[in-house]
PyMOL Python script that loads the backbone (N, CA, C, O; Angstrom):
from pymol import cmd

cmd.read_pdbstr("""\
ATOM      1  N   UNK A   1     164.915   4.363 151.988  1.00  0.00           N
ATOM      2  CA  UNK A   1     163.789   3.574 151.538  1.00  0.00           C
ATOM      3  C   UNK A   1     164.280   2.150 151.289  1.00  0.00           C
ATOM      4  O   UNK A   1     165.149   2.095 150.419  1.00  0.00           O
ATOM      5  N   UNK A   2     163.912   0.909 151.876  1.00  0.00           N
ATOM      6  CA  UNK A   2     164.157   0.042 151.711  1.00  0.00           C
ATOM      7  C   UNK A   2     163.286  -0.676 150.813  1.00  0.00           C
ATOM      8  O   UNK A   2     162.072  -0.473 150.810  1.00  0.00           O
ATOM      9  N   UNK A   3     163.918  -1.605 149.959  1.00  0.00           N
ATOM     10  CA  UNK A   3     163.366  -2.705 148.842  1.00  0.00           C
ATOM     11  C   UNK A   3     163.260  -3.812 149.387  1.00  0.00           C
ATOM     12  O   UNK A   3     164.214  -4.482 149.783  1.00  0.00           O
ATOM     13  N   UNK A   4     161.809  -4.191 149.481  1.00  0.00           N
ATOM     14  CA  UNK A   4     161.246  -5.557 149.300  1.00  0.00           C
ATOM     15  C   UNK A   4     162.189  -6.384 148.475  1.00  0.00           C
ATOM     16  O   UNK A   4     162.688  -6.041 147.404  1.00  0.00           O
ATOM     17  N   UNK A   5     162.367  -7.518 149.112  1.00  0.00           N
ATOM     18  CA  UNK A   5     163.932  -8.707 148.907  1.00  0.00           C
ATOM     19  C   UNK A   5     163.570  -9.169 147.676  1.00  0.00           C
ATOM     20  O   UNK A   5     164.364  -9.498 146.795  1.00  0.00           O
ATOM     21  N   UNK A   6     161.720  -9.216 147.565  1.00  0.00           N
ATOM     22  CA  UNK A   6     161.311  -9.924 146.009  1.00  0.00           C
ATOM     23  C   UNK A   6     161.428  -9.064 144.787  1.00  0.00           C
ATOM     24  O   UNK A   6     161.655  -9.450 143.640  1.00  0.00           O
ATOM     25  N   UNK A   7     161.224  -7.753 145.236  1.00  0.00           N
ATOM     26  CA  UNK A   7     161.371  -6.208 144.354  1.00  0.00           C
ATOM     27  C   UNK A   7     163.068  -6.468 144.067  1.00  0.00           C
ATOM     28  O   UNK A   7     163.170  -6.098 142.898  1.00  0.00           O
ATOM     29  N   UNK A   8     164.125  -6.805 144.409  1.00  0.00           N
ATOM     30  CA  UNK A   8     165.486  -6.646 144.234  1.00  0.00           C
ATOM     31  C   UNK A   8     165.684  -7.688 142.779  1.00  0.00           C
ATOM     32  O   UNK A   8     165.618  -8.913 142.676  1.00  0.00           O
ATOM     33  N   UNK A   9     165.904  -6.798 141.927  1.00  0.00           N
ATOM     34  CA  UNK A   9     166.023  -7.674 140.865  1.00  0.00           C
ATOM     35  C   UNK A   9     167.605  -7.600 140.268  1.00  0.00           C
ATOM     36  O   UNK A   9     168.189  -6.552 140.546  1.00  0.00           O
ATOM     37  N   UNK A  10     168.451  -8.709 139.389  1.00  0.00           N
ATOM     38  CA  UNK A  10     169.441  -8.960 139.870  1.00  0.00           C
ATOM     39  C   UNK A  10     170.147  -7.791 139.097  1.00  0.00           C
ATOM     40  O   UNK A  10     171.333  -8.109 139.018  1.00  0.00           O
ATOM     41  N   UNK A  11     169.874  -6.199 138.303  1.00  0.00           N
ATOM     42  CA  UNK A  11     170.626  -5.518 138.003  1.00  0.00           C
ATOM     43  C   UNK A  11     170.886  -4.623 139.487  1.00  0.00           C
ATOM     44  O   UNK A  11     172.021  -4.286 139.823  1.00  0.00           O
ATOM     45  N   UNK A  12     169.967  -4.380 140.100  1.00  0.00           N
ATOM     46  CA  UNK A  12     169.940  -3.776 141.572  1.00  0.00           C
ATOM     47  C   UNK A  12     170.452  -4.498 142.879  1.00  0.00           C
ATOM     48  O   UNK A  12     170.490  -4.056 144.028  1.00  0.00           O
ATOM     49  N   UNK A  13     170.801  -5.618 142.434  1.00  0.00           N
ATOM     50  CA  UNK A  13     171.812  -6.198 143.452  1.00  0.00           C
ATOM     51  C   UNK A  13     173.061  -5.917 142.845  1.00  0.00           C
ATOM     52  O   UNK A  13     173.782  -5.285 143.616  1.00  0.00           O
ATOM     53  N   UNK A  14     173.533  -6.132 141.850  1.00  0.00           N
ATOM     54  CA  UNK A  14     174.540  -6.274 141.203  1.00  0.00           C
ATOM     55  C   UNK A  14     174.929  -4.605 141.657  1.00  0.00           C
ATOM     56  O   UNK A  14     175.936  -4.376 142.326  1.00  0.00           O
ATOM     57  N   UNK A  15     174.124  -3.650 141.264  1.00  0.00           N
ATOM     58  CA  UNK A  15     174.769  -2.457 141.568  1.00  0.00           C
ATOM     59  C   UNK A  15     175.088  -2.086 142.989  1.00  0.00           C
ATOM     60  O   UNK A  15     176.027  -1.397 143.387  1.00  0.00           O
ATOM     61  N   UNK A  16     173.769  -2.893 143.948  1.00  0.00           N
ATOM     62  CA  UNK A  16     174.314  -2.425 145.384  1.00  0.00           C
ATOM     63  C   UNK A  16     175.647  -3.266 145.537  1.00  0.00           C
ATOM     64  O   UNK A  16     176.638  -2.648 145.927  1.00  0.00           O
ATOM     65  N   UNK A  17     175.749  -4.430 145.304  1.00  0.00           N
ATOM     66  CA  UNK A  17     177.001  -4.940 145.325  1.00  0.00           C
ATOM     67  C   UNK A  17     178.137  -3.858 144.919  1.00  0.00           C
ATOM     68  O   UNK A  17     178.963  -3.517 145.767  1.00  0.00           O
ATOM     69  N   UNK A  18     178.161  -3.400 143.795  1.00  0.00           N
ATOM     70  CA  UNK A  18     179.321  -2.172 143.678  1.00  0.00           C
ATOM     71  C   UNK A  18     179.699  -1.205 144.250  1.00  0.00           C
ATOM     72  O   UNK A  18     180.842  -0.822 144.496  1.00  0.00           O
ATOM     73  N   UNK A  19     178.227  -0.564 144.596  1.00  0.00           N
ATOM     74  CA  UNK A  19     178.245   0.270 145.339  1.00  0.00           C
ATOM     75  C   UNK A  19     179.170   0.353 146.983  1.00  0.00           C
ATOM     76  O   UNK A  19     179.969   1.161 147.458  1.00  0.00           O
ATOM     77  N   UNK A  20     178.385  -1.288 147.600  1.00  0.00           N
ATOM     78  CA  UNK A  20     179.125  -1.463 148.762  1.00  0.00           C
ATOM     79  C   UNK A  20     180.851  -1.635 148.300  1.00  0.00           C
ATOM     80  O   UNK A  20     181.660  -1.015 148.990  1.00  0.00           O
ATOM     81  N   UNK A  21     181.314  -2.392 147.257  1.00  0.00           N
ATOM     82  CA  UNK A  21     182.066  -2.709 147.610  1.00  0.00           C
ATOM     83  C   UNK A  21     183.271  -1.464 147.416  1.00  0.00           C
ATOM     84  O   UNK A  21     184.424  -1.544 147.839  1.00  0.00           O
ATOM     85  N   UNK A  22     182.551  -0.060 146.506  1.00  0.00           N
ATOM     86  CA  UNK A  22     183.268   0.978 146.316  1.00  0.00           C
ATOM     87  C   UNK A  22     183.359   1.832 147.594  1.00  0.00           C
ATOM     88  O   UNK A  22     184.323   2.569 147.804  1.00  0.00           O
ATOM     89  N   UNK A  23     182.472   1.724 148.315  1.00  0.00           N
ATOM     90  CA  UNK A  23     182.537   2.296 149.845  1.00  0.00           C
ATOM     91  C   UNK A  23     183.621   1.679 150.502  1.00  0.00           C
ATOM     92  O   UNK A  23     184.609   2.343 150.815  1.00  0.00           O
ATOM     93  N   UNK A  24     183.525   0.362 150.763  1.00  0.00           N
ATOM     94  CA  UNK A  24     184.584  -0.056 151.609  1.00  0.00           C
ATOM     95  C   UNK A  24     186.087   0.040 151.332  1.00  0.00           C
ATOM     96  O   UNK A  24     187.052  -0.309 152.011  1.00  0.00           O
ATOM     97  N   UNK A  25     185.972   0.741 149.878  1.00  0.00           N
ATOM     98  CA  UNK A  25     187.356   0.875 149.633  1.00  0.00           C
ATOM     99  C   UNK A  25     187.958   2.061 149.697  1.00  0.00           C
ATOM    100  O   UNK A  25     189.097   2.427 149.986  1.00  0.00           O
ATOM    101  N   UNK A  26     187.093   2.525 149.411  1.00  0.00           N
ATOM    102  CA  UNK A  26     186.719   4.411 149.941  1.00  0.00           C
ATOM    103  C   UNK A  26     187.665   4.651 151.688  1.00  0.00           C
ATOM    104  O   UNK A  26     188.531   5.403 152.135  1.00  0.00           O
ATOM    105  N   UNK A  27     186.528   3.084 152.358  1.00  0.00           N
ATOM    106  CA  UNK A  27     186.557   3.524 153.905  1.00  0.00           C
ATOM    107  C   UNK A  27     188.582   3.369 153.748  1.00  0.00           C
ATOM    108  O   UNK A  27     189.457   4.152 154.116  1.00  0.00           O
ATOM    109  N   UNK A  28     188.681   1.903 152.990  1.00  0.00           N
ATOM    110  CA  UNK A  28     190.158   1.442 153.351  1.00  0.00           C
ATOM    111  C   UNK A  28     190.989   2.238 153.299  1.00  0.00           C
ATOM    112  O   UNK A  28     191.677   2.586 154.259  1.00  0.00           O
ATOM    113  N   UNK A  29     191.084   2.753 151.926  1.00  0.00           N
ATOM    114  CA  UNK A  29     192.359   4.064 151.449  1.00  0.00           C
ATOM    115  C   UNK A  29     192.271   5.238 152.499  1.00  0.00           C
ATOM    116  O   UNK A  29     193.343   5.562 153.008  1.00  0.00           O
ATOM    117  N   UNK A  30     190.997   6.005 152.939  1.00  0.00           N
ATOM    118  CA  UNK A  30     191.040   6.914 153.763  1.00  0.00           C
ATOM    119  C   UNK A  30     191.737   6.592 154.818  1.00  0.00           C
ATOM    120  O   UNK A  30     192.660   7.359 155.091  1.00  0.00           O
ATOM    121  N   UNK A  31     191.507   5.339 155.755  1.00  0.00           N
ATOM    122  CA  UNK A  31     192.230   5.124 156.850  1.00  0.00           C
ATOM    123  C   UNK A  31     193.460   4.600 156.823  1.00  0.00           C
ATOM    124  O   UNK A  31     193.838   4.627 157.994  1.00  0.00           O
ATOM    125  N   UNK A  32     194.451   4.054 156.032  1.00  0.00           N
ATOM    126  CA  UNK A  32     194.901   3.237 155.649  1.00  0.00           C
ATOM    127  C   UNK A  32     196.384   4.440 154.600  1.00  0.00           C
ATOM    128  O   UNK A  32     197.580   4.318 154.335  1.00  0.00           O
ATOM    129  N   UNK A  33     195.522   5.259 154.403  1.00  0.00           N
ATOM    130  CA  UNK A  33     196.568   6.053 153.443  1.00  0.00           C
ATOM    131  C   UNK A  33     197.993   7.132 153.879  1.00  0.00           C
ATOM    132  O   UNK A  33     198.173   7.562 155.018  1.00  0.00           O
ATOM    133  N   UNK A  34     198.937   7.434 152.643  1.00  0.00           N
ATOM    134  CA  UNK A  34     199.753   7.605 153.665  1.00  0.00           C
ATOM    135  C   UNK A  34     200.048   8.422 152.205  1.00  0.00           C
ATOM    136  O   UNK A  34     199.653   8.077 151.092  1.00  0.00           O
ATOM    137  N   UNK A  35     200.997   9.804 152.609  1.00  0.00           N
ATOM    138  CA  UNK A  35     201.074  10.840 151.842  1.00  0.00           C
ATOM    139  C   UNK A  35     200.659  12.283 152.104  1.00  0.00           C
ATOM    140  O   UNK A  35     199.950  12.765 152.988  1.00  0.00           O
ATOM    141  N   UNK A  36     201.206  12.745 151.242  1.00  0.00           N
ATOM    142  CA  UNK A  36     200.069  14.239 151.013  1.00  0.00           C
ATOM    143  C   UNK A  36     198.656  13.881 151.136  1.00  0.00           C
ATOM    144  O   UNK A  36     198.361  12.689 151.051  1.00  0.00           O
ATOM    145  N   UNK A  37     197.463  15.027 151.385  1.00  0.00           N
ATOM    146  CA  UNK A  37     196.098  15.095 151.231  1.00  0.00           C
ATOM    147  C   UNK A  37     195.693  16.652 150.787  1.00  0.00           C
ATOM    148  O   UNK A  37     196.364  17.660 151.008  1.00  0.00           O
ATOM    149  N   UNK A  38     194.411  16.570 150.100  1.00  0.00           N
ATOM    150  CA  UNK A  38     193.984  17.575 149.662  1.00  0.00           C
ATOM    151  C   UNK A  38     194.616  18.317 149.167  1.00  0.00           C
ATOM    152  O   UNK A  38     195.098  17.777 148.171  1.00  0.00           O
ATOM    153  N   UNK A  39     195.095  19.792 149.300  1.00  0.00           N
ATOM    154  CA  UNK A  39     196.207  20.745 148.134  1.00  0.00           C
ATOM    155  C   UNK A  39     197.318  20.290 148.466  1.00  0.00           C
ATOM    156  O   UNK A  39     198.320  20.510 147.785  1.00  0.00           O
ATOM    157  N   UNK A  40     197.342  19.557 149.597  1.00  0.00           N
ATOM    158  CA  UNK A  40     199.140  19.425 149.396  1.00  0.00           C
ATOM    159  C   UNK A  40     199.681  18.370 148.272  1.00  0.00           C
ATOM    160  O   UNK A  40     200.791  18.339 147.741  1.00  0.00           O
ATOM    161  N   UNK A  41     198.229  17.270 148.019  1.00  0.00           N
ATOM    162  CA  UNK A  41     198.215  16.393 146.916  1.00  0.00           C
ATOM    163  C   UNK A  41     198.112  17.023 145.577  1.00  0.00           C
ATOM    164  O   UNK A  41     199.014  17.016 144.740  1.00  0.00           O
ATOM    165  N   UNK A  42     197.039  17.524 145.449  1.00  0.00           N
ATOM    166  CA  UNK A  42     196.907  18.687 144.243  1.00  0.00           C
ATOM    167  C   UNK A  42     197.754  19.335 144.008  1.00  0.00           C
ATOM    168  O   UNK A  42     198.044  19.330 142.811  1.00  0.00           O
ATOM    169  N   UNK A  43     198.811  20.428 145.109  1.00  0.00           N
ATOM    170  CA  UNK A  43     200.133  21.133 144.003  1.00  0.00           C
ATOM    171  C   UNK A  43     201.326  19.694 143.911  1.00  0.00           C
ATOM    172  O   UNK A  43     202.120  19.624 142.973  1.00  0.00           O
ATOM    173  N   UNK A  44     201.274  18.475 145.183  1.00  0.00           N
ATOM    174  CA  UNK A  44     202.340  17.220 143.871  1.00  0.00           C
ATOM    175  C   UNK A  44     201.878  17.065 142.546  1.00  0.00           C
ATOM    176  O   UNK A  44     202.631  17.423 141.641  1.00  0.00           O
ATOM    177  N   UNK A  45     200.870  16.635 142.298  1.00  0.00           N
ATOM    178  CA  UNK A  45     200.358  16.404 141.032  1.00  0.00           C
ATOM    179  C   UNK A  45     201.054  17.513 139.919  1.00  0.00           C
ATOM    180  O   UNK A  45     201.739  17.126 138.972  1.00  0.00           O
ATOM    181  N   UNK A  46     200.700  19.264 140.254  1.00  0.00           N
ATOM    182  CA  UNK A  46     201.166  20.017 139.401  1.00  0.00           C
ATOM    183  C   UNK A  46     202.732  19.685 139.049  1.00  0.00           C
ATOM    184  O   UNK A  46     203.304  19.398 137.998  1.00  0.00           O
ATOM    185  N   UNK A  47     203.235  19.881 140.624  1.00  0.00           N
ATOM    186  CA  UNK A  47     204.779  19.691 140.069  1.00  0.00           C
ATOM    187  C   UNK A  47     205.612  18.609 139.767  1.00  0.00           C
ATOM    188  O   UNK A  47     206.825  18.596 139.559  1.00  0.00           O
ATOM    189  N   UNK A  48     204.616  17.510 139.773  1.00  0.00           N
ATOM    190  CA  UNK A  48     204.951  16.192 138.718  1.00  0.00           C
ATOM    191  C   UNK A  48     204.886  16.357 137.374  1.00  0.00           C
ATOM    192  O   UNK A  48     205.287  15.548 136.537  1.00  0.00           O
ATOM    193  N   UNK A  49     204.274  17.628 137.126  1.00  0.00           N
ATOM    194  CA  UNK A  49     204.150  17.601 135.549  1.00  0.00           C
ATOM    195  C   UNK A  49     204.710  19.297 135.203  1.00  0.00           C
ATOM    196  O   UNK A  49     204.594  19.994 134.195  1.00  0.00           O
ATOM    197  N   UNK A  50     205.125  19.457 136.072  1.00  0.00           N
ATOM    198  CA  UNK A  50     205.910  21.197 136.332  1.00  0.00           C
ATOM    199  C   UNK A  50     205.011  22.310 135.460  1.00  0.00           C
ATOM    200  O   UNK A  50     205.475  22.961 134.524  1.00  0.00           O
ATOM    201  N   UNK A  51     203.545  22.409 135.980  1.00  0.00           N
ATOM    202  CA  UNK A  51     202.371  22.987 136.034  1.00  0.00           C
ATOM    203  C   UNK A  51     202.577  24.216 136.689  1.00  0.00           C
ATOM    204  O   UNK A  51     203.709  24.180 137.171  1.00  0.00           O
ATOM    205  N   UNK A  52     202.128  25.084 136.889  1.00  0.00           N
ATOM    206  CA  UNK A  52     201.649  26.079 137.843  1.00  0.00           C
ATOM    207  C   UNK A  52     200.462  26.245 138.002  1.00  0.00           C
ATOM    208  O   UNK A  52     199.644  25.875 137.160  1.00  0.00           O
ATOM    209  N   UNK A  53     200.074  26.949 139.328  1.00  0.00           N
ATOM    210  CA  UNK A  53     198.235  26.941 139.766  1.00  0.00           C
ATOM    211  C   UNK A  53     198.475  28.778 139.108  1.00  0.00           C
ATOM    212  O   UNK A  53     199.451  29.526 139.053  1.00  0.00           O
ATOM    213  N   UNK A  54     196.768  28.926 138.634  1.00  0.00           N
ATOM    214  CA  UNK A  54     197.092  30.263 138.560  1.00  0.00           C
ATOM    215  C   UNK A  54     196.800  31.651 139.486  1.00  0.00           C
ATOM    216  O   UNK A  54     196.287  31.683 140.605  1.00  0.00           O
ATOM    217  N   UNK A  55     197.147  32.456 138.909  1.00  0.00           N
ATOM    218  CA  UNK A  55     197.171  33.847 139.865  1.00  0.00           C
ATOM    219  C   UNK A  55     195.788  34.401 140.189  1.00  0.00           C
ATOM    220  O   UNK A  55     194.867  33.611 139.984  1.00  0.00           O
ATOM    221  N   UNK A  56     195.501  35.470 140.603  1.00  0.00           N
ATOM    222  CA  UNK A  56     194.330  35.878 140.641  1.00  0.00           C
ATOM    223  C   UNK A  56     193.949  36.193 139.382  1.00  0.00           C
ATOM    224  O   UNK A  56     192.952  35.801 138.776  1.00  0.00           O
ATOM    225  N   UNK A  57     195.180  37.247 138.871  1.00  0.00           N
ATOM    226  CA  UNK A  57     194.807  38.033 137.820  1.00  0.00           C
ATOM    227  C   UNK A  57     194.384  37.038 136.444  1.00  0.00           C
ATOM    228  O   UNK A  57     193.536  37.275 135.584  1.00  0.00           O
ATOM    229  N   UNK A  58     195.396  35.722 136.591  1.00  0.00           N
ATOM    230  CA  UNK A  58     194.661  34.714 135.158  1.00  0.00           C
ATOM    231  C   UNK A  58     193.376  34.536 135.644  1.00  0.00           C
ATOM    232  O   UNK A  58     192.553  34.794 134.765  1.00  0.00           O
ATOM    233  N   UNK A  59     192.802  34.147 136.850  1.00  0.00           N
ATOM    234  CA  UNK A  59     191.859  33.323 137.384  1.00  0.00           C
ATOM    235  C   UNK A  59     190.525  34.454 137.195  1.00  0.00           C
ATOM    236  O   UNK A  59     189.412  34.308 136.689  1.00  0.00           O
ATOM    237  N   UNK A  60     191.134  35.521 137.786  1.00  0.00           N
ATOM    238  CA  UNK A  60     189.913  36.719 136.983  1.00  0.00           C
ATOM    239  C   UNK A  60     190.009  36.155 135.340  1.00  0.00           C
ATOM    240  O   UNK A  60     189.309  35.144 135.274  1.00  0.00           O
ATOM    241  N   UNK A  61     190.508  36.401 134.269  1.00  0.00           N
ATOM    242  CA  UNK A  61     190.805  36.303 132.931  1.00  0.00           C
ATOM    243  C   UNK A  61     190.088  35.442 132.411  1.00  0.00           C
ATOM    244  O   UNK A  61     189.277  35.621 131.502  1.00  0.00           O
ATOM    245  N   UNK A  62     190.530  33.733 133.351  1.00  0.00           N
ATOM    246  CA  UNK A  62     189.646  32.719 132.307  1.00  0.00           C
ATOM    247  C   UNK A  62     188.317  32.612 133.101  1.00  0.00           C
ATOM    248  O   UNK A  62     187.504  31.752 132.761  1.00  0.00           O
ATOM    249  N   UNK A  63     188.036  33.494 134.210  1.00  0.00           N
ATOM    250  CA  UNK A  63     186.484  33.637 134.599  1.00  0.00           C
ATOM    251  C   UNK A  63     185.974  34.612 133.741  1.00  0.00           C
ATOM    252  O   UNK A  63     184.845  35.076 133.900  1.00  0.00           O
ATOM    253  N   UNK A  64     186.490  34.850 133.121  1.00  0.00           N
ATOM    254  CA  UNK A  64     185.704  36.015 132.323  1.00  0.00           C
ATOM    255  C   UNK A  64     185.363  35.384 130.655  1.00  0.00           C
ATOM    256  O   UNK A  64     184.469  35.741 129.887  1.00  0.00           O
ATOM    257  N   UNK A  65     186.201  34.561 130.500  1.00  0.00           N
ATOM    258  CA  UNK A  65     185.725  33.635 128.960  1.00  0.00           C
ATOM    259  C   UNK A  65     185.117  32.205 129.639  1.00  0.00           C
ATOM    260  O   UNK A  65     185.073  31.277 128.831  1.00  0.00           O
ATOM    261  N   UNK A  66     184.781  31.984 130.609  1.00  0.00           N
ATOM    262  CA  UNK A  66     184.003  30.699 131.376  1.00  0.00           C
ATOM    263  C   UNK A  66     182.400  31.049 130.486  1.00  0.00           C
ATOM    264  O   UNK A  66     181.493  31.846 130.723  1.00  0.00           O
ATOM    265  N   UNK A  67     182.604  30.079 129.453  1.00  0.00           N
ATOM    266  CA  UNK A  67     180.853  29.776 128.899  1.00  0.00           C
ATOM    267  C   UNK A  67     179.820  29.396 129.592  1.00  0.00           C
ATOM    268  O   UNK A  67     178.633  29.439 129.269  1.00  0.00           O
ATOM    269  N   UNK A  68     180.448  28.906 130.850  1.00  0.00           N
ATOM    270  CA  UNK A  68     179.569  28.598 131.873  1.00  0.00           C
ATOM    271  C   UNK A  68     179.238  29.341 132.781  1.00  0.00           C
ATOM    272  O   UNK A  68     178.132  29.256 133.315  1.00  0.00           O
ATOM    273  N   UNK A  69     180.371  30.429 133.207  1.00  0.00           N
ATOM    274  CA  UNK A  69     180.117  31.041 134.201  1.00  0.00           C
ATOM    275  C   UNK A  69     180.519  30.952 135.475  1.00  0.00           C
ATOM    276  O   UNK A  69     180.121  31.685 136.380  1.00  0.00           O
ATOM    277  N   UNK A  70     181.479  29.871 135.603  1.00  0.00           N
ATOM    278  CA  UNK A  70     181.543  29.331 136.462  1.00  0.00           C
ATOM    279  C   UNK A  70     182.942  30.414 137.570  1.00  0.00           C
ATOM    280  O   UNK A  70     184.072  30.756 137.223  1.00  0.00           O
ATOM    281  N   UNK A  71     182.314  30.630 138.705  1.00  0.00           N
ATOM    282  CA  UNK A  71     183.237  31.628 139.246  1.00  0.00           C
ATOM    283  C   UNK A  71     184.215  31.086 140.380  1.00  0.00           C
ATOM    284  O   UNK A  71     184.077  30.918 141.592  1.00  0.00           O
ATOM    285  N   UNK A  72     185.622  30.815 139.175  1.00  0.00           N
ATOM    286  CA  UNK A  72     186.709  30.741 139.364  1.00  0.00           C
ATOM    287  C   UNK A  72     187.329  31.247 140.605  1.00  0.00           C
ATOM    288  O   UNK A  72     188.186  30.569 141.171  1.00  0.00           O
ATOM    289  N   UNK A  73     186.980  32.308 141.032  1.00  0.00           N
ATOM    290  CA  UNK A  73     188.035  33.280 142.464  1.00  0.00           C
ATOM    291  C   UNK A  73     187.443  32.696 143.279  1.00  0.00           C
ATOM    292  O   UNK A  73     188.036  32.183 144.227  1.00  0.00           O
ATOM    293  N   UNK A  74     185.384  32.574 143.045  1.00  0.00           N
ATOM    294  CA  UNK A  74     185.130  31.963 144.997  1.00  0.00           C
ATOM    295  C   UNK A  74     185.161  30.502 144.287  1.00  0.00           C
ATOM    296  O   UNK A  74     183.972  30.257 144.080  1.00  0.00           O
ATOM    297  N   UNK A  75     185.558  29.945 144.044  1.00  0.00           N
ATOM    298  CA  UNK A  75     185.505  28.537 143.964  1.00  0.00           C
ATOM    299  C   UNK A  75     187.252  28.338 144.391  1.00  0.00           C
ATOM    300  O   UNK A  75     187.536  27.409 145.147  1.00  0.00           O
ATOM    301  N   UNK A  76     188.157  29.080 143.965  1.00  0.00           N
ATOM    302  CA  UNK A  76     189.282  29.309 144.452  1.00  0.00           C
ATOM    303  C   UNK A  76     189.768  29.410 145.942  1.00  0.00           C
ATOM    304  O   UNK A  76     190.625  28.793 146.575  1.00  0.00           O
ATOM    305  N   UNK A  77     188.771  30.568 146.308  1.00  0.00           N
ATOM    306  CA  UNK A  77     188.798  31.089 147.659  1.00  0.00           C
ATOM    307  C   UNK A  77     188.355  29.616 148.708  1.00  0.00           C
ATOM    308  O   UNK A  77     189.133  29.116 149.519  1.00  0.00           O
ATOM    309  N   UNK A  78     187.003  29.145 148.449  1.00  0.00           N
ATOM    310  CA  UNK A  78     186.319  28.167 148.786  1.00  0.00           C
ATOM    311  C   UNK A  78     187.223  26.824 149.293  1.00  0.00           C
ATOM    312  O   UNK A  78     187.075  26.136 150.303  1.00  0.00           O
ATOM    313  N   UNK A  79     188.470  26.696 147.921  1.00  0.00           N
ATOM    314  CA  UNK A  79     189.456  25.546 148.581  1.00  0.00           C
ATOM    315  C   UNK A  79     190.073  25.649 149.201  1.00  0.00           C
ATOM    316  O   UNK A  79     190.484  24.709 149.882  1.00  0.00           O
ATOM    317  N   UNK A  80     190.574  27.131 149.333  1.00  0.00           N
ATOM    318  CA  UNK A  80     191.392  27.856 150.106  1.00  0.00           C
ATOM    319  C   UNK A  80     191.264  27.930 151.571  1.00  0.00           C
ATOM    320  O   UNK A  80     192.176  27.700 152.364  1.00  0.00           O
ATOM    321  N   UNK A  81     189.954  28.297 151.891  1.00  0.00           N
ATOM    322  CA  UNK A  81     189.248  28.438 153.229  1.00  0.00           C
ATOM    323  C   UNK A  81     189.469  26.996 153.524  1.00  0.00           C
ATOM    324  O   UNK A  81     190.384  26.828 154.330  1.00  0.00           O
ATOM    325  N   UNK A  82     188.746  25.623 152.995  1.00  0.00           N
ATOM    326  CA  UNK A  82     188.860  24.419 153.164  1.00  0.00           C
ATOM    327  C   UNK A  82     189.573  23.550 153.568  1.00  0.00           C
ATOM    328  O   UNK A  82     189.214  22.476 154.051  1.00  0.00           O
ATOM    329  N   UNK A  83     191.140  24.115 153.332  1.00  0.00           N
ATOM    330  CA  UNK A  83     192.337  22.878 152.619  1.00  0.00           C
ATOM    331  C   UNK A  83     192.910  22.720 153.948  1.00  0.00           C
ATOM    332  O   UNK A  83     193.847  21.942 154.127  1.00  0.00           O
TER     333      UNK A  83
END
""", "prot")
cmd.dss("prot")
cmd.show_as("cartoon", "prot")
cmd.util.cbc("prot")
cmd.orient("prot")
């Protein structure tokens, strides 16, 4: 949906301004980057701080006290399939 140039008032420029300029930096680092990506970035991170990811059997455990509900194994599985 495009905005009428007179409708653009200057908090809605100001934000498309951010907006663009967070994209293009988005675009830069993606092409431009150099390293690990995705889990191979995620387990550096752990073993920068000598973390472990957990097992099934924790990952069942703290899905089971999740106040939210939130299900830990296919959200697990999900990065898994992904990475």
């Amino acid at each position: 949906m495009l905005v009428p140039l007179q409708a653009m008032t200057a908090g809605r420029l100001h934000a498309l301004v951010l907006l663009s300029w967070a994209f293009l930096v988005m675009l830069v680092k993606k092409v431009f980057a150099t390293g690990p990506r995705g889990l191979a970035r995620f387990r550096a991170n752990f073993e920068a701080e000598h973390l472990s990811s957990l097992d099934a059997a924790e990952r069942a455990e703290k899905e089971a006290l999740c106040p939210t509900g939130v299900p830990m194994r296919r959200v697990a599985a999900f990065i898994r399939a992904h990475a």
